[in-house]
N, C-alpha and C positions, 0 to 999 in steps of 0.2 A: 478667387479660387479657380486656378486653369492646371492644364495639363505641365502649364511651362514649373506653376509653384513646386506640383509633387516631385517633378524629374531636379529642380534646384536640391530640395530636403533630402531623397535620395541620398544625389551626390553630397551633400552636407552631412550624408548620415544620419541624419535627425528623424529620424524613425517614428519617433511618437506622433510629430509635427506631419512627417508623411503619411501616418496613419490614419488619424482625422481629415486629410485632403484626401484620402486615398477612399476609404468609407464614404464621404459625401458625395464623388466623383463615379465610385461603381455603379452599377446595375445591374443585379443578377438574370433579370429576365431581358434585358438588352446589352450583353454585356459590348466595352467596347476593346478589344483585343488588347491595345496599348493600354489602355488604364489598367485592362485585368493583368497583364503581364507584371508592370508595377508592381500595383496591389498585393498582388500574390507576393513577391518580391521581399515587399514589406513585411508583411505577414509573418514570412521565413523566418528574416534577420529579427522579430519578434518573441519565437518559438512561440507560435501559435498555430503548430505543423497542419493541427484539420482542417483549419480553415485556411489554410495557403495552399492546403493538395483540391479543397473542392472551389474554390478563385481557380488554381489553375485548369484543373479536368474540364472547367467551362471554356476558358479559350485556347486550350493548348493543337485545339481544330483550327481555328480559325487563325493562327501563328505558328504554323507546323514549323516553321524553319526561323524561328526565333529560337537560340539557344539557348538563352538566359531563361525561357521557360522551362526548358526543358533540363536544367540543372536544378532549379529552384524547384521540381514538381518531384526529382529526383531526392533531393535534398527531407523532402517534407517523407516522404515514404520513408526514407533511410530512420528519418527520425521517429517515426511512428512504428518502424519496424517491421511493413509490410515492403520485404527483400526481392518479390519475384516484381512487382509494380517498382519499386526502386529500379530493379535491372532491367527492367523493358524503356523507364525514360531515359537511364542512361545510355542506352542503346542508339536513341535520338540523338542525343546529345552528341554523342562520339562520333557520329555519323556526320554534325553541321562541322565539330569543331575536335578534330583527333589525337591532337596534341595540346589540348589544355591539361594544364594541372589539377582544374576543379574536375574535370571528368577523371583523373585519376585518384584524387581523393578520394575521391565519391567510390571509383569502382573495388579498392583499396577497404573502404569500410565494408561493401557487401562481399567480398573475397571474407575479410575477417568474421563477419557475420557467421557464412557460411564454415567456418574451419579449415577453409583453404590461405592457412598463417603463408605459406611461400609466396603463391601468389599476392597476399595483400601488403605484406614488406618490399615485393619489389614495384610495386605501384606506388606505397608510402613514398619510398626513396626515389622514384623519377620527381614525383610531385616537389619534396623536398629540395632537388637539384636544381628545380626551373626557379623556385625563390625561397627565401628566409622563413616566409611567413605560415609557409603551410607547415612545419615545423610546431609554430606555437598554436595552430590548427590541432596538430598531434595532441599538444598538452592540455589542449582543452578535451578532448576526446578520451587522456586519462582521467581529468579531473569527472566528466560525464562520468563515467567507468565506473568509480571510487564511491561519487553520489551518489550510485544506486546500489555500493555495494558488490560490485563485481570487482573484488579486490585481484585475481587474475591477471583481470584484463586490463585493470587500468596498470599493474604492471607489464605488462610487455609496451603499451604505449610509453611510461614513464620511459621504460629503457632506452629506446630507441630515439627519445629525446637527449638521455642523456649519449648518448652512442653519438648524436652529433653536433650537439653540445655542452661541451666535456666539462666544463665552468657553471653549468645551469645549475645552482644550488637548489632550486627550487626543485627542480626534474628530479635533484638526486634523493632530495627528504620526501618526496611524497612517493618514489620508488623505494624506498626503505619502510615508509608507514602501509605501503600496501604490500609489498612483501609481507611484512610482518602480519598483518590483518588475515590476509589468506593463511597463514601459521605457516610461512615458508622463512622458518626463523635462521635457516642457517645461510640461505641464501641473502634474507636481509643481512647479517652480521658480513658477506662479504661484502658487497653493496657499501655497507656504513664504513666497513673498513676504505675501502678505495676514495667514498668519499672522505674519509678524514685526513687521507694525504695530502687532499688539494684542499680542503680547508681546514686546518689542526684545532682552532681555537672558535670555531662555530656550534654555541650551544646547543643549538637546537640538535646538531648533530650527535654533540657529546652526551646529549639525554640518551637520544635513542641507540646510540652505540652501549651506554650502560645496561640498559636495559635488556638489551639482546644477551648480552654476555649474564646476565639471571637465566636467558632461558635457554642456550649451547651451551654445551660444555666447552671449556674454554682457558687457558694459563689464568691461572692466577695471579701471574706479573703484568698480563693486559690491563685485566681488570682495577688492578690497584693505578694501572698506571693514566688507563682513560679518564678514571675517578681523580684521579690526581689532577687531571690537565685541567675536568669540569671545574674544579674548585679552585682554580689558578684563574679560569676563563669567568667566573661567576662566584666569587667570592662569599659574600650574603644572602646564598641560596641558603636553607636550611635544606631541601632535598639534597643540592649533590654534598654536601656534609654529609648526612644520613647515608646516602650509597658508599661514599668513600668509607665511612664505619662500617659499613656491611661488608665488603671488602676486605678491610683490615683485623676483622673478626674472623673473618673467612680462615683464614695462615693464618690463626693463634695469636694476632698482635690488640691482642684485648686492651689492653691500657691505653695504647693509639686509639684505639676504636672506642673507648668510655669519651675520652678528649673530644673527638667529632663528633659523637652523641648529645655532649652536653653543649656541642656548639649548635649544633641544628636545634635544640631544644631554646638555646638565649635567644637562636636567631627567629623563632619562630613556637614561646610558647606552649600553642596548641599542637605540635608538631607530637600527634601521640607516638607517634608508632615507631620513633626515636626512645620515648619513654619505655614503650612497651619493651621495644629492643633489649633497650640496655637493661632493666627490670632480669631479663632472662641470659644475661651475659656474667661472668665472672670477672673483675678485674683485671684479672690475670691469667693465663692457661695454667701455672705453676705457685700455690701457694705457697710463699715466702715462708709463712709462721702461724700458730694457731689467733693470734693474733685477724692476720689478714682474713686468715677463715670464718672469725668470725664478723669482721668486717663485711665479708661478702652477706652474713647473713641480715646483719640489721642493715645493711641497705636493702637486702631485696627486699624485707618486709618491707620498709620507709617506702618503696616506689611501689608496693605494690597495694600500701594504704591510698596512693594518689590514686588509684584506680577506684579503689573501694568509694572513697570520699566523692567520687564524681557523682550531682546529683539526677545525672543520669547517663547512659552510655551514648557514645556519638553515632552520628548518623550511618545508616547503615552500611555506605562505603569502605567507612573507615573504619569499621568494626570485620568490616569481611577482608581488609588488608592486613588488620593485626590479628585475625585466627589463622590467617594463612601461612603465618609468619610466623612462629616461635612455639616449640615445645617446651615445657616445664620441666626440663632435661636434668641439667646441670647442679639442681639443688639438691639432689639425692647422697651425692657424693661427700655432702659435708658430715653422715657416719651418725646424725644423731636422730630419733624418735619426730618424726616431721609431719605425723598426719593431721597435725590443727592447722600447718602452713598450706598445705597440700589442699584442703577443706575451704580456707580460705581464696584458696585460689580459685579452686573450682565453682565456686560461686560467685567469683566477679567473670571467669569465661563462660557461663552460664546465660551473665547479664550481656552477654556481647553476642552470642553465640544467639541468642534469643530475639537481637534484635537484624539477625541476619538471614536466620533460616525460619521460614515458614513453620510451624507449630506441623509436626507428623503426625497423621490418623491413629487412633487409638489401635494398638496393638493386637494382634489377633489371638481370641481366648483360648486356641491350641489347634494342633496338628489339623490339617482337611486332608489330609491321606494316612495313609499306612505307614508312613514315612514321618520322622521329624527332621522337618528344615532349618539346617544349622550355617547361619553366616561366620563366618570368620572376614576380619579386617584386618589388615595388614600392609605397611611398606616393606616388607620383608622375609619375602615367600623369595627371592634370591638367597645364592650362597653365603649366609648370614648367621650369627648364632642363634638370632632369635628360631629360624626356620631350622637350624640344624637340630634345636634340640627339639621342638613343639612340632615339627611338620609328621614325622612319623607316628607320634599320637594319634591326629585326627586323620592323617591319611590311613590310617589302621581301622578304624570306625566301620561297623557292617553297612554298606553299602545298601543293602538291603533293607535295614531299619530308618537308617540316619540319610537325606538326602545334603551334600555339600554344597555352600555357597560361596565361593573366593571373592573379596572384594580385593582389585590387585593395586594399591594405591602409588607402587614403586612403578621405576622406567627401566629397570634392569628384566631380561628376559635369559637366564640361565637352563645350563639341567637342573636347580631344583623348583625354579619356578614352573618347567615342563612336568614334573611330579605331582608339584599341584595342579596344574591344570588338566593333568590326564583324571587325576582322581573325582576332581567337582563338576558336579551335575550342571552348573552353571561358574561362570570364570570370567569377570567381568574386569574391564581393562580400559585403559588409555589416561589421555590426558586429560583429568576433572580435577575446579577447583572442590573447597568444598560445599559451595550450593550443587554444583552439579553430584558429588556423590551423597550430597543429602538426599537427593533427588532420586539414586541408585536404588541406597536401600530404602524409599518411602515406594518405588516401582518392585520391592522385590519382599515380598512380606513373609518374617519370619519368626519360627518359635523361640530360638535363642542363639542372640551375636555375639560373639566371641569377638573382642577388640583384644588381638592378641598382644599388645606391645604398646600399651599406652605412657605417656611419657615422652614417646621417641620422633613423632612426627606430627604433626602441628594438625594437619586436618583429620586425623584419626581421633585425636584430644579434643578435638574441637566437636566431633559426632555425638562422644561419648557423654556430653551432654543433654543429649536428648532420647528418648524412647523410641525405640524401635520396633523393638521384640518382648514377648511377655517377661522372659530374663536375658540381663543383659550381663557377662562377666569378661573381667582380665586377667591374665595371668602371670605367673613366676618370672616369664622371658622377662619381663624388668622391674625386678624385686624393688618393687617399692608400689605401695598405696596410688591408686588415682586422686585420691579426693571428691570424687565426682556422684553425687546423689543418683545419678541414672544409672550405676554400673553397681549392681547385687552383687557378684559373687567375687572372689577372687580365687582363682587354682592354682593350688600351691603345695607343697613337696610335706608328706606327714613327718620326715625325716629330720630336714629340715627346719620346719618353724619349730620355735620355742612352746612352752605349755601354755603360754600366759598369751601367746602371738596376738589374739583375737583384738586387741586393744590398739594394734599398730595398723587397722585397715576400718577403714569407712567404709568397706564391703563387707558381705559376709564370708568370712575366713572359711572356705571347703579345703581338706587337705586330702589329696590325692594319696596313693601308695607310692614306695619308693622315692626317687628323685622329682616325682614328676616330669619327665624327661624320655627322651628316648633319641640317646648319643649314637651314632654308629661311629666307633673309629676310621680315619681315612689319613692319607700319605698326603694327600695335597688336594688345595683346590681342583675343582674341575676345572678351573680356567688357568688356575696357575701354567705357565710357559715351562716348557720342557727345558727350554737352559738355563734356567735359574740354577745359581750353585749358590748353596744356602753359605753364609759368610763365618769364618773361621774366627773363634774369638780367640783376644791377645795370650798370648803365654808360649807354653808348650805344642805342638803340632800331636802330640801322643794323648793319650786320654789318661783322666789322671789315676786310673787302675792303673795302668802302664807309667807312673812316675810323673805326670804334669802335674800343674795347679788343680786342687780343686774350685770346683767351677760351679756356684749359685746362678742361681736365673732367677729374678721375679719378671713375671713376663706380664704384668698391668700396664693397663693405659696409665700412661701420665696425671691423670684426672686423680686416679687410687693412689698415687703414689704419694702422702699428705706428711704435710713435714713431721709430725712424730718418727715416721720410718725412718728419717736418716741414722737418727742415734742407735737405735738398734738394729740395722744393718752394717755401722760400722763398730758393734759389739762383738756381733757375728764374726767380720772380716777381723778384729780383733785377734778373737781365740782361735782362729785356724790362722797361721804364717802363711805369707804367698798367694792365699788364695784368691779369688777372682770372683766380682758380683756382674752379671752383665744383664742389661735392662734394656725392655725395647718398648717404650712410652707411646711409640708413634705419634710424636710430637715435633713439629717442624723444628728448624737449626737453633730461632732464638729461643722455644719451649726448652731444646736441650739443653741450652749454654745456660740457663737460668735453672734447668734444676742442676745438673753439674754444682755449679755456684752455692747452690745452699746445700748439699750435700757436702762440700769440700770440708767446710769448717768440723763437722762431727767427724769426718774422717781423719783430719791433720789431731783433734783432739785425743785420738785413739790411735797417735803412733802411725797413722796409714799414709801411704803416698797415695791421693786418687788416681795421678795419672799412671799407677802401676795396678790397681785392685778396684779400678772401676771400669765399666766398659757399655757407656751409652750407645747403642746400635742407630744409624739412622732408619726413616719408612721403608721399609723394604715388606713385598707381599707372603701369602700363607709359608709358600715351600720358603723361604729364608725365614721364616719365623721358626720354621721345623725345623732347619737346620741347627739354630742356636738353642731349640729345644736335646734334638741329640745328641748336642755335645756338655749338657747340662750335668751335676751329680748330685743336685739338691735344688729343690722349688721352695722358694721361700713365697709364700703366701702375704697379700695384704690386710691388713686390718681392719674393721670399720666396714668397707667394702673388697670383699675376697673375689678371687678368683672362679668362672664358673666353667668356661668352656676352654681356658687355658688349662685350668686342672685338671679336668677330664683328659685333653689331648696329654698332660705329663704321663696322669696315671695309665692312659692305657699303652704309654710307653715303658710302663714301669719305674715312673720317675718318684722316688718317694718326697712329699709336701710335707712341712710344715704348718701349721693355720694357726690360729688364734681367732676362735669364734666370740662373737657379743651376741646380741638378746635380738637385734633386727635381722631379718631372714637374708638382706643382703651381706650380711657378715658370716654366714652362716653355711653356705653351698659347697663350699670345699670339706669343710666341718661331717658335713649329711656322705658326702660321698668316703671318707674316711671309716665313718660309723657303718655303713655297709661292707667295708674292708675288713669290719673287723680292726683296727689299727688304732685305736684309741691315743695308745702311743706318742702320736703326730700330731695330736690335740692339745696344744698349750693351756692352762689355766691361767696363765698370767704372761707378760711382758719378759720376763727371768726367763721361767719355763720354755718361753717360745725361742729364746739365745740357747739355752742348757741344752734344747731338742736341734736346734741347728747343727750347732758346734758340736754336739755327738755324730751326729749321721756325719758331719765332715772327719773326722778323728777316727772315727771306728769304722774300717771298710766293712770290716766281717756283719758286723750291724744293718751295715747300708747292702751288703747284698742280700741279707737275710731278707730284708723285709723288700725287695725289688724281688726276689722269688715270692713271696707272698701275696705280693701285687699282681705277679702275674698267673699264679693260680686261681687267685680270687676276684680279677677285674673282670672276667664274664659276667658277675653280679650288677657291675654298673651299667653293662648294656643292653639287660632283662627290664623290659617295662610293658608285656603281657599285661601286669596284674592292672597297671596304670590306664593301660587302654580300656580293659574293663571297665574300672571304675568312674571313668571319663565318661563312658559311654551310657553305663547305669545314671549316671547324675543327668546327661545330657536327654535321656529316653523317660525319666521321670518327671522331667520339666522344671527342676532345682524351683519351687515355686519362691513366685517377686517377693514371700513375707519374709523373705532369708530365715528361713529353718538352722536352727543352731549346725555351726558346721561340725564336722564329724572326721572321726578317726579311722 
């Protein structure tokens, strides 16, 4: 054991082996300068920073002009993070030896330290220039960065590695995972992009490329196309199958997207959240026939007995990946009585939602002020229908009685999200999953939450499992039942629901006055663009008072548009000659050419050419929606699910509707706004009636303007909802108690 062994290990690197020569050979109470210089040396290349700064602080006297101490005693500071003792040894240091690299590494970290970034990039790069290796010096300096967490910083180090070395894959994917960490998600998405040019077929890359494109906005032809290349690149993944159907469901290619569902599923299983997925997808955007319709239904139930049957729910992960992930949207649409499915459901997101979120404090037994605190939740306090018709309700609310609470779950920031946020006492925002706004309202305790729009957004549905507040309710903005045991009340239109409604909600049915509602007519969105020129449908340039076609509009989503409707819309086009149906589905190019397609056959069967007496519009926004509403002379309503905030915008154009109501409240909204007209008229009793009531407003002008002055004398009754606020506000200040109290007229 000599001084010759340590200095060989040293140079050998072998550090452990130096360490135990190095230990035996010290002496802290005699030290000898050269063994401590080592030592400490050792210590460094160790990371065993304290004890390499107090080995050196012993002999850095006694080897003032050793420089290797004086980097190494630098080095162990920097590491410990005591910067002003780091820059005083460097100070030494620089002083023996003025152009090393290590002293500019070194000075280079306590520049950056300090926040002086200019200074410590141009240090980086002299260090870098003199050799290769302080470069991967860098990288380890991100990877430090990353380990603790200082997602930042170890981006700008990744960068600069990659800045000069443009091929470092590694530099580029751990500058892409720390971008993304810090939530600097649009900058990793450029990042991911750059690197995928120089490596196209690098998985790991095409994960995190996917992934980013979930959280930027982003084309939608990226998207399917990066998913595309991962599944090219990584065939027997069941993950990038599942993304690429998440994709391909994205633009309406549902049937592509069941196909890659059911592959990520063979390929893997337990792969729930494929199950869950497709569980809450349609087949198709456009049902074919009642047939397929009802197809869609006994499958969902089929998948969604797998859930049920599981004999218990999975781990809490993968429970908090699939509440985040899917609303129970799409099955309302099928027109029939659904609250045992809706029940069912709600109790197996119950079983999931239970084992994700923390059990909520017992709710508090009433008001501790003068005031009652009323939350509302919501993705949709933006220019939305749900907000257009519900926001002037609760923002009407005495201020003075009622204190508001906005949970704001959307990423859009509007003038009508500024409405609500000026009106509530508190207005709570950003980006949370849902444990974090679990978390929201278990910090913000209230008398009664209003989840205004359940159905619609996945972690609003997912809350509403749970208790909050002593009553909890939803309402009309999307007629249809939650299912959900935690949510009492449902507020809904007296007008509207049937006598008998009470049977079609697992809440207790409260009926408001009037529509429940409170519409303001308006020309255009607020965001709408000032050059939009709403699109001229096919025919005549004149309007058809003035000698053109008459011109039908049903202006439903695609979704509404269920194949019963063809036959009798080409009944309609039928008995008027010439005339014109023009529909705007807002359904990408294949949704259109696919309903096109199943409409064509009802139409050639009724004598019709479609390509003369059909006129599918492509997405186009509000003001071209008006546009083709303007130049309309008759609304023909949908069935099953009607019209709510389209009829409204007809009638307070004076556009007179058509409707044909059934027994569930979603059939029934154009129906309730009719009956307040006064217009009974326009109320079909049957499938006949509702052709007999068309083909008259089209045949009889004098008819069709009668009752377009009548609308317009009478449509200030639609945008009266005074008495609704009231009564809103009585239910909300009496505390609608949890026994649900028979709802009332």
């Amino acid at each position: 054991m000599s001084r010759q062994s340590l200095e060989l290990a040293i140079r050998n690197r072998d550090y452990v082996g130096a360490l135990a020569l190095g230990e035996a050979l010290f002496r802290a109470e005699r030290p000898d300068p050269d063994i401590g210089a080592m030592h400490g040396h050792v210590l460094q290349q160790l990371g065993r920073h304290a004890d390499a700064r107090r080995v050196l602080d012993l002999i850095k006297s006694a080897r003032p002009q050793l420089a290797s101490v004086w980097i190494d005693l630098c080095n162990a500071c920097i590491a410990l993070e005591d910067w002003d003792a780091a820059a005083r040894s460097l100070r030494h240091f620089q002083t023996l030896l003025p152009q090393s690299a290590a002293g500019w590494f070194a000075g280079a970290q306590i520049a950056f330290a300090g926040g002086r970034h200019g200074d410590a990039e141009a240090a980086f790069a002299r260090a870098a220039a003199a050799h290769p290796s302080w470069v991967e010096r860098r990288f380890r300096l991100g990877n430090s960065a990353f380990d603790q967490q200082r997602f930042a910083d170890a981006a700008v180090h990744y960068q600069a590695c990659v800045r000069l070395r443009p091929d470092w894959l590694e530099a580029r994917l751990n500058l892409v995972s720390s971008l993304s960490l810090a939530e600097r998600y649009a900058d990793a998405l450029v990042q991911v992009r750059l690197a995928g040019e120089r490596f196209p077929d690098e998985v790991r890359l095409l994960v995190r490329y996917s992934q980013l494109l979930d959280l930027v906005a982003s084309p939608e032809a990226e998207r399917l196309a990066v998913r595309q290349r991962w599944i090219e690149a990584e065939p027997e993944s069941a993950q990038a199958q599942l993304a690429y159907a998440n994709a391909l469901s994205a633009v309406g290619e549902n049937e592509r997207a069941h196909m890659h569902y059911q592959r990520a599923i063979a390929l893997d299983p337990g792969q729930l959240q494929a199950r869950w997925t497709a569980l809450h997808l349609p087949r198709t955007s456009v049902f074919s026939d009642d047939e397929e319709m009802q197809a869609f239904a006994r499958q969902w139930r089929a998948d969604l007995a797998f859930f049920e049957s599981l004999p218990e729910p999975p781990d809490s992960a993968s429970c908090r990946r699939l509440i985040n992930s899917c609303a129970n949207f799409s099955l309302a649409y099928l027109g029939s009585d659904l609250r045992s499915d809706y029940e069912r459901y709600g109790a197996v997101l119950k079983k999931l939602c239970d084992r994700v979120l923390p059990a909520p404090p017992p709710a508090r037994p009433g008001p501790d002020s003068a005031r009652v605190r009323v939350g509302v939740m919501s993705a949709h306090f933006h220019w939305h229908s749900v907000s257009r018709v519900w926001r002037d309700l609760l923002l009407g609310l005495d201020a003075g009685r009622i204190e508001l609470v906005c949970f704001h779950l959307g990423q859009h920031d509007d003038a009508s999200v500024a409405a609500w946020r000026a009106r509530a006492d508190l207005f709570i925002e950003g980006s949370r999953d849902v444990l974090g706004w679990h978390q929201a309202l278990i910090d913000t305790p209230l008398d009664v939450l209003v989840f205004l729009d359940l159905g619609m957004h996945p972690v609003s549905q997912a809350l509403a499992t749970q208790r909050y507040a002593r009553v909890q309710c939803t309402t009309s903005a999307h007629p249809v039942t939650s299912g959900l045991a935690a949510v009492d009340y449902y507020l809904s239109s007296a007008v509207a629901e049937a006598e008998d409604a009470d049977r079609h909600y697992s809440e207790s049915l409260w009926r408001l006055p009037g529509l429940a509602w409170a519409y303001t007519p308006t020309d255009a969105s607020p965001s709408a663009p000032a050059s939009v020129r709403p699109p001229s449908l096919p025919g005549s340039n004149a309007g058809s008072d003035d000698g053109g076609p008459i011109r039908f509009y049903c202006a439903q989503n695609g979704v509404k548009l269920l194949p019963q409707h063809d036959a009798i819309f080409a009944r309609i086009l039928a008995g008027v000659p010439d005339s014109l149906l023009s529909l705007t589905p807002r359904l990408n190019s294949n949704g259109s050419a696919r309903l096109r397609a199943r409409m064509q056959p009802s139409l050639q069967q009724h004598g019709l050419d479609p390509d003369r007496c059909l006129h599918i519009h492509p997405e186009f926004d509000y003001a071209g929606y008006l546009g083709v509403l303007a130049q309309a002379d008759v609304m023909l309503d949908t069935m099953l699910f009607s019209g709510g905030l389209t009829s409204m915008d007809a009638l307070s154009r004076d556009l007179p509707i058509v409707t044909l109501p059934g027994q569930l409240l979603r059939s029934r909204q154009t129906m309730a706004m009719l009956k307040i007209l006064q217009l009974d008229e326009l109320i079909a009793t049957d499938v006949d009636d509702y052709v007999r009531i068309a083909v008259r407003l089209a045949r009889e002008p004098h008819w069709r303007a009668d009752l377009r002055g009548r609308i317009a004398e009478r449509k200030h009754r639609l945008f009266e909802y005074a008495a609704t606020v009231s009564a809103l506000q009585d239910f909300l200040l009496d505390g609608a108690p949890s026994d649900r109290r028979p709802s009332v007229l």
